[in-house]
BAMAR-886508 format. One line per field, with one value per atom (N, C-alpha, C): residue in three letters; atom name; residue number from 1; x, y, z. Coordinates in Angstrom, 3 decimals, m for minus. Atoms other than C-alpha are relative to their C-alpha. Layout:
<atoms>
residuo <- c(ALA, ...);
atomo <- c(CA, ...);
num <- c(NUM, ...);
x <- c(X, ...);
y <- c(Y, ...);
z <- c(Z, ...);
</atoms>
This chain:
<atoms>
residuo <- c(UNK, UNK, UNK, UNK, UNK, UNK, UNK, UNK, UNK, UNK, UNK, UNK, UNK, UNK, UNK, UNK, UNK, UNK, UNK, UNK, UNK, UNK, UNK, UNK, UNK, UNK, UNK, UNK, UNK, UNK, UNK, UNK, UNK, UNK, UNK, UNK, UNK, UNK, UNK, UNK, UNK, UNK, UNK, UNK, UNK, UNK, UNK, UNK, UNK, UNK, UNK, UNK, UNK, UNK, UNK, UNK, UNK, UNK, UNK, UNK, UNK, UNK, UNK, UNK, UNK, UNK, UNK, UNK, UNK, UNK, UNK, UNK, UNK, UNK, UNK, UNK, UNK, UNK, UNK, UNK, UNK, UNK, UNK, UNK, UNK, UNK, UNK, UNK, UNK, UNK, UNK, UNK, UNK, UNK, UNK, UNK, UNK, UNK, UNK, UNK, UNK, UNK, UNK, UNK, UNK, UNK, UNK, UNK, UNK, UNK, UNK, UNK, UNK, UNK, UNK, UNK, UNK, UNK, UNK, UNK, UNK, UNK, UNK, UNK, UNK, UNK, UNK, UNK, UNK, UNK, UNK, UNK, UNK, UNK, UNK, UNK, UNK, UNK, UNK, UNK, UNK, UNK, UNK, UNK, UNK, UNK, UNK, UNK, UNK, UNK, UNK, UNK, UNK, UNK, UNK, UNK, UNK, UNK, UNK, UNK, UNK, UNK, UNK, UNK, UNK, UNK, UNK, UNK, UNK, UNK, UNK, UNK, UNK, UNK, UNK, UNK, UNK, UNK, UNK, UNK, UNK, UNK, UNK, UNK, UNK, UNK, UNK, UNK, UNK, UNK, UNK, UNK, UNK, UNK, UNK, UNK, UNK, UNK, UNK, UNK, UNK, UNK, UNK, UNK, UNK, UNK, UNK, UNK, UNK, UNK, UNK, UNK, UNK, UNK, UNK, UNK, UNK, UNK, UNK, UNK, UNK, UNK, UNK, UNK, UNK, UNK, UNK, UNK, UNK, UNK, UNK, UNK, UNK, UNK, UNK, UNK, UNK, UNK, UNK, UNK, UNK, UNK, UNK, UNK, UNK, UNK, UNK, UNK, UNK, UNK, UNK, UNK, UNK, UNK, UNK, UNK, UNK, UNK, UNK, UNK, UNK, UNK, UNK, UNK, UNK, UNK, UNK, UNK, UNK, UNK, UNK, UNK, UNK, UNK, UNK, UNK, UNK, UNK, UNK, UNK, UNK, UNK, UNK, UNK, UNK, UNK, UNK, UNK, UNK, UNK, UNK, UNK, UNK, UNK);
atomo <- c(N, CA, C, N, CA, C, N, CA, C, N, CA, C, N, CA, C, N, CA, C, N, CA, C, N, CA, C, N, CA, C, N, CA, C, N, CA, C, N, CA, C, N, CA, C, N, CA, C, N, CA, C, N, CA, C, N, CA, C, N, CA, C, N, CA, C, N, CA, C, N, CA, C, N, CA, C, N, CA, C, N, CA, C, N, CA, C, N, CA, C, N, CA, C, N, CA, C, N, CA, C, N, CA, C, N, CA, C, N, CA, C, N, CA, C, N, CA, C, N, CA, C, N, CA, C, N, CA, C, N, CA, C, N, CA, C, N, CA, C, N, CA, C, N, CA, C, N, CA, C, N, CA, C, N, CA, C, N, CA, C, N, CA, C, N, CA, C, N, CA, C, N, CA, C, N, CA, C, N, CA, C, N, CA, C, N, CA, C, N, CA, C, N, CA, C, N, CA, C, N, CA, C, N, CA, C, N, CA, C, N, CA, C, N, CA, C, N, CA, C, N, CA, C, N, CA, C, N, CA, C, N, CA, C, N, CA, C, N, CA, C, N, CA, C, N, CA, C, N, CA, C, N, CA, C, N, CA, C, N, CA, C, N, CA, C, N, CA, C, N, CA, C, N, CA, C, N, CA, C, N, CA, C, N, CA, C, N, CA, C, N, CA, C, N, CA, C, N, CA, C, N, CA, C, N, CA, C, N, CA, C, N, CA, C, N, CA, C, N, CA, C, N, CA, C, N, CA, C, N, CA, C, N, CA, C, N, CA, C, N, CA, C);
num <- c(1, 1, 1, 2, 2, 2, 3, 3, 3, 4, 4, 4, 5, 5, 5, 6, 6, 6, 7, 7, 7, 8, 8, 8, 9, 9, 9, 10, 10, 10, 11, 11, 11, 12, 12, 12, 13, 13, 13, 14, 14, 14, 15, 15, 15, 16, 16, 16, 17, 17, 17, 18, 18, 18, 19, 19, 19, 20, 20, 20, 21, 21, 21, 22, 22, 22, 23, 23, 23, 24, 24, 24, 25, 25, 25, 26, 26, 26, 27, 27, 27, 28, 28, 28, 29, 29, 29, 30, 30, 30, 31, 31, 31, 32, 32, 32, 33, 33, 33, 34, 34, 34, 35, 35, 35, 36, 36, 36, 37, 37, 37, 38, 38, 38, 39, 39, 39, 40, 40, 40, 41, 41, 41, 42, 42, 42, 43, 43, 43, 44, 44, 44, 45, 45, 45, 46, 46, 46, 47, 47, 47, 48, 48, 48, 49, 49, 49, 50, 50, 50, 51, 51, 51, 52, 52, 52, 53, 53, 53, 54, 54, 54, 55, 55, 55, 56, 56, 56, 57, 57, 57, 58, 58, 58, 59, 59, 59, 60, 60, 60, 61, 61, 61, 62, 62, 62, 63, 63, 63, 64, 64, 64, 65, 65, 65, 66, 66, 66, 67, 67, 67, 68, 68, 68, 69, 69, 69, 70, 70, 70, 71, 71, 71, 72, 72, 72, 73, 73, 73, 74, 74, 74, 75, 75, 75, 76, 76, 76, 77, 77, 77, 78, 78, 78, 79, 79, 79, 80, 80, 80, 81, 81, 81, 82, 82, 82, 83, 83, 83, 84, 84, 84, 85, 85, 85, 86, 86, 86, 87, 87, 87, 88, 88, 88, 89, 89, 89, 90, 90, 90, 91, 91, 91, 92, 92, 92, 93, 93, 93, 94, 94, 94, 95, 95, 95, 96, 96, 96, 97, 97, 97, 98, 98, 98);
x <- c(1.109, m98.635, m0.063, 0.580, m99.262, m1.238, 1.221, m101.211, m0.893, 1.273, m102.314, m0.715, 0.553, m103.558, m1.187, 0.838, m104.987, m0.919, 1.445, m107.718, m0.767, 1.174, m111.123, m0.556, 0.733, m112.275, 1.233, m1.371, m108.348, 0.278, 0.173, m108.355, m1.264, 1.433, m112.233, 0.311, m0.214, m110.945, 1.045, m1.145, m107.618, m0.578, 0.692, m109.553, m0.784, 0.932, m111.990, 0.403, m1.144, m109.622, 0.650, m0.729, m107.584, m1.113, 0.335, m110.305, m1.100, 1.026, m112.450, 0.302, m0.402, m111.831, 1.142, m1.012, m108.754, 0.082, 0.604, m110.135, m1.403, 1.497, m113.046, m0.371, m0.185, m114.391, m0.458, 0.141, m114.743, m1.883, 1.328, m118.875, m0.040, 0.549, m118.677, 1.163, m1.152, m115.976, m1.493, 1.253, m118.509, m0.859, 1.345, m121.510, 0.135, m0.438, m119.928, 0.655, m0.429, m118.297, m1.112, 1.420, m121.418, 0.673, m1.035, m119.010, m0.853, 0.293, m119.714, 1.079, m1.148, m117.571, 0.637, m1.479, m115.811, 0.872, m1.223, m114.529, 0.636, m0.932, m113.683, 1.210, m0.894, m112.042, 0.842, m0.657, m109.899, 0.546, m0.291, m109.100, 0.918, m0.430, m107.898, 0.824, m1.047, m105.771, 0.849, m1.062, m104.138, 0.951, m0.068, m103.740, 0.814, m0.996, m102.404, 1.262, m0.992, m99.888, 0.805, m0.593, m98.757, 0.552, m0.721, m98.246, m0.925, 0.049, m100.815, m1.395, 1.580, m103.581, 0.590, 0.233, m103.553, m1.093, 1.561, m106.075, 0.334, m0.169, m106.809, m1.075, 1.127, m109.016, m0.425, 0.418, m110.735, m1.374, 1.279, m113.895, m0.428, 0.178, m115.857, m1.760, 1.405, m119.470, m0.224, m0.001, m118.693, m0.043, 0.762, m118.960, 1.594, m1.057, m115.967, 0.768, 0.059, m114.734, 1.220, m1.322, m112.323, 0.293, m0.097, m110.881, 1.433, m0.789, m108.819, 0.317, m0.769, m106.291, 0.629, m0.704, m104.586, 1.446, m1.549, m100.417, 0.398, m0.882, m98.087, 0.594, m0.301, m97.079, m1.183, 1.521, m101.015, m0.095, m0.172, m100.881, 0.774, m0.585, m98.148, m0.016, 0.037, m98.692, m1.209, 1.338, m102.387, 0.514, m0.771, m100.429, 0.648, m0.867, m98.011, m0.722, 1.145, m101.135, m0.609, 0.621, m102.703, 1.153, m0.646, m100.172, 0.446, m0.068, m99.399, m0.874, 1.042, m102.688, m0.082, 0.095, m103.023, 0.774, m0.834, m99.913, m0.253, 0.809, m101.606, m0.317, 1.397, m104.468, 0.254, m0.962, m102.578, 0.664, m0.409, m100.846, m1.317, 1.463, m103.958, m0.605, 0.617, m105.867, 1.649, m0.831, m102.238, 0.307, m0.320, m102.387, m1.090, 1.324, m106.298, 0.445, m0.244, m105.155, 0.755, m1.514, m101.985, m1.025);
y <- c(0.629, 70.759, 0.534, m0.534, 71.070, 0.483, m0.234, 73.693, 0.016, 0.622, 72.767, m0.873, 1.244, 69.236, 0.570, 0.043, 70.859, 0.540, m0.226, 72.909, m0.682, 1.396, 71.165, m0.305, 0.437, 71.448, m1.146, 1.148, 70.087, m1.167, 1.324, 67.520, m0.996, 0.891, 66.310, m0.433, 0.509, 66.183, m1.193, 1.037, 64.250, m1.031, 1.381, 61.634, m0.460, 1.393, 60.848, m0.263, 0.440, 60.766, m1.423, 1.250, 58.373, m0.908, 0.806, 56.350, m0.869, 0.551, 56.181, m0.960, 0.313, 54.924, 0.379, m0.363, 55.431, 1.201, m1.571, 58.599, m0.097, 0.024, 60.180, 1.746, m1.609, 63.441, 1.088, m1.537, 67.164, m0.114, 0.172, 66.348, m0.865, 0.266, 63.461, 0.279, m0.687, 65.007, 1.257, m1.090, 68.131, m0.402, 1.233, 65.815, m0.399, 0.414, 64.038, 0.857, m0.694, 66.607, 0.545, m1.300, 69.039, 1.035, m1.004, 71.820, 0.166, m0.984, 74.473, m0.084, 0.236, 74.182, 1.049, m0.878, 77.198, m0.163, 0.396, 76.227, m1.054, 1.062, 72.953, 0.480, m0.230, 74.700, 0.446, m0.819, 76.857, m0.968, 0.598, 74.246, m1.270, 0.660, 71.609, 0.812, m0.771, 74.443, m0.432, 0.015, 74.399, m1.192, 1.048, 71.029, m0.796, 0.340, 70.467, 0.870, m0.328, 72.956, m0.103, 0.336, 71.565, m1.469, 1.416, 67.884, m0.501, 1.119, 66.179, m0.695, 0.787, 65.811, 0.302, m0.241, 65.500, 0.021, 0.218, 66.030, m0.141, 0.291, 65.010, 0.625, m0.637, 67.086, m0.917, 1.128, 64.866, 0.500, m0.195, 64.864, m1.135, 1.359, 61.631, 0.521, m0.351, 61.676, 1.549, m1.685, 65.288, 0.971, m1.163, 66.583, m0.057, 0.134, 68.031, m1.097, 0.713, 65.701, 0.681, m0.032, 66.285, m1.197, 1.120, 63.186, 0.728, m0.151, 63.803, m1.082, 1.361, 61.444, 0.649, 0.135, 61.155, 0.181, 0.240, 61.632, m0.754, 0.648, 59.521, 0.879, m1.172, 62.916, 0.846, m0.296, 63.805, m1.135, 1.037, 60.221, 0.444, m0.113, 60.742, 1.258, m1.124, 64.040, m0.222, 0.484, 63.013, m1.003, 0.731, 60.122, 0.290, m0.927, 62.354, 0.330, m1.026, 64.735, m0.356, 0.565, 61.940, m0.563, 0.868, 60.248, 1.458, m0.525, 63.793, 0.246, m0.585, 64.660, m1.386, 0.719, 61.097, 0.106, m0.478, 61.978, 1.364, m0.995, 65.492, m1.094, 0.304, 63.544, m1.296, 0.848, 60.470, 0.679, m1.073, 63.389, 0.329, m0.826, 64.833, m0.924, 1.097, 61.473, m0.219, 0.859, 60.570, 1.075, m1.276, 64.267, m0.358, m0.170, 63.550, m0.905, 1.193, 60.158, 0.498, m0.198, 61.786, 0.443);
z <- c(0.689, 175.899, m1.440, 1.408, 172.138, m0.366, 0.054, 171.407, m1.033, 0.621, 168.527, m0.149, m0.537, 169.183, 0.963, m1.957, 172.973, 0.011, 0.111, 170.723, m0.078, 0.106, 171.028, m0.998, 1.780, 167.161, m0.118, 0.568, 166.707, 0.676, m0.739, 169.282, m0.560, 0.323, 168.356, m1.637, 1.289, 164.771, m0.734, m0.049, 164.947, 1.146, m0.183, 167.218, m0.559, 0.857, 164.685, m0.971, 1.156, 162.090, 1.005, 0.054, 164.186, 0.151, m0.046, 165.288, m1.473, 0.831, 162.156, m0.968, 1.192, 158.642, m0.334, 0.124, 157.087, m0.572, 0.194, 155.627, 0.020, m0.380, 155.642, m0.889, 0.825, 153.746, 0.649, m0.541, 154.123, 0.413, m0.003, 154.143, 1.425, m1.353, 156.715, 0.997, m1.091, 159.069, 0.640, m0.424, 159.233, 0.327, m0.267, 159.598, 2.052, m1.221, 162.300, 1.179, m1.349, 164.319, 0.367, 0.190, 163.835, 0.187, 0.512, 162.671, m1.342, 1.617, 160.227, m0.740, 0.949, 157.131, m0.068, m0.039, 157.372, 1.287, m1.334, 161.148, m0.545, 0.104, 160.076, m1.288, 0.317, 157.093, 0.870, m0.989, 159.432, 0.480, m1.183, 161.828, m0.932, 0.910, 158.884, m0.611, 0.316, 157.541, 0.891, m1.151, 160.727, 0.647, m0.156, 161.035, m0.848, 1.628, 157.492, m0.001, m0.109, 158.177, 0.820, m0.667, 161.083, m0.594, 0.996, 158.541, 0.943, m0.385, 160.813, m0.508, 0.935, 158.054, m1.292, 1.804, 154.216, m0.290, 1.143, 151.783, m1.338, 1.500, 148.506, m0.791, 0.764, 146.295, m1.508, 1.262, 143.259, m0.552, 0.706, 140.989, 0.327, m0.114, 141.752, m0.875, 1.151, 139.847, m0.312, m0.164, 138.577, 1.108, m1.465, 142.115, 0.781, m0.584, 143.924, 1.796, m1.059, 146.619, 1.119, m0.362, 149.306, 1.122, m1.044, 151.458, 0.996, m0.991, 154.500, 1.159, m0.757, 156.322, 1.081, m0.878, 159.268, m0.109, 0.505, 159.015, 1.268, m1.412, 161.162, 0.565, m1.125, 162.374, 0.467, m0.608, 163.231, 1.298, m1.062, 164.793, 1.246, m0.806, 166.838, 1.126, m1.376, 168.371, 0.477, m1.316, 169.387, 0.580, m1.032, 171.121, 1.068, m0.781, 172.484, 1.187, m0.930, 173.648, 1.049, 0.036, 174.581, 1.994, m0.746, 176.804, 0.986, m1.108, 178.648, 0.999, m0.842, 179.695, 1.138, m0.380, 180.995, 1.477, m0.839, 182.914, 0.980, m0.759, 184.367, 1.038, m0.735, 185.511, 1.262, m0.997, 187.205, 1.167, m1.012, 189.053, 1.070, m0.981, 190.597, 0.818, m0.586, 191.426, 0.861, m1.425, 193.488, 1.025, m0.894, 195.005, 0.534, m0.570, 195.859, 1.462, m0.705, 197.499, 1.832, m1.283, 200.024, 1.192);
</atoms>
């Protein structure tokens, strides 16, 4: 299992990245998870150094912004993650069944 995906800040964060907007910023990421900004920093480090988020740092009405995306290698390993656990759990429900 990937363990970085299989943390729950990093899992809860790369699903609302995939499901949300095509980005979304350092303000409503924190908002929306209800994460303190230094975890979500931390956890977006980790995430960015694995390639499966970018960010873009900018000025927008004098005020620092930061936007953060999804990568098609963020995509794909929550897919991945996504499609083993599925596979766990299919296991168990056909062990419950026997």
């Amino acid at each position: 299992m990937n363990k970085i995906v299989h943390e729950r800040s990093r899992l809860k964060l790369l699903a609302k990245l995939a499901t949300g907007a095509e980005r979304m910023t350092f303000t409503e990421l924190r908002d929306a998870l209800e994460m303190t900004a230094g975890n979500l920093s931390v956890q977006l480090r980790t995430l960015e150094d694995a390639g499966y988020v970018s960010s873009e740092k900018y000025f927008a009405d004098n005020k620092p912004r930061t936007d953060i995306r999804l990568t098609e290698s963020g995509r794909t390993a929550l897919m991945e993650y996504l499609d083993e656990l599925e596979s766990l759990l299919a296991g168990l429900k056909a062990g419950e069944r026997s």
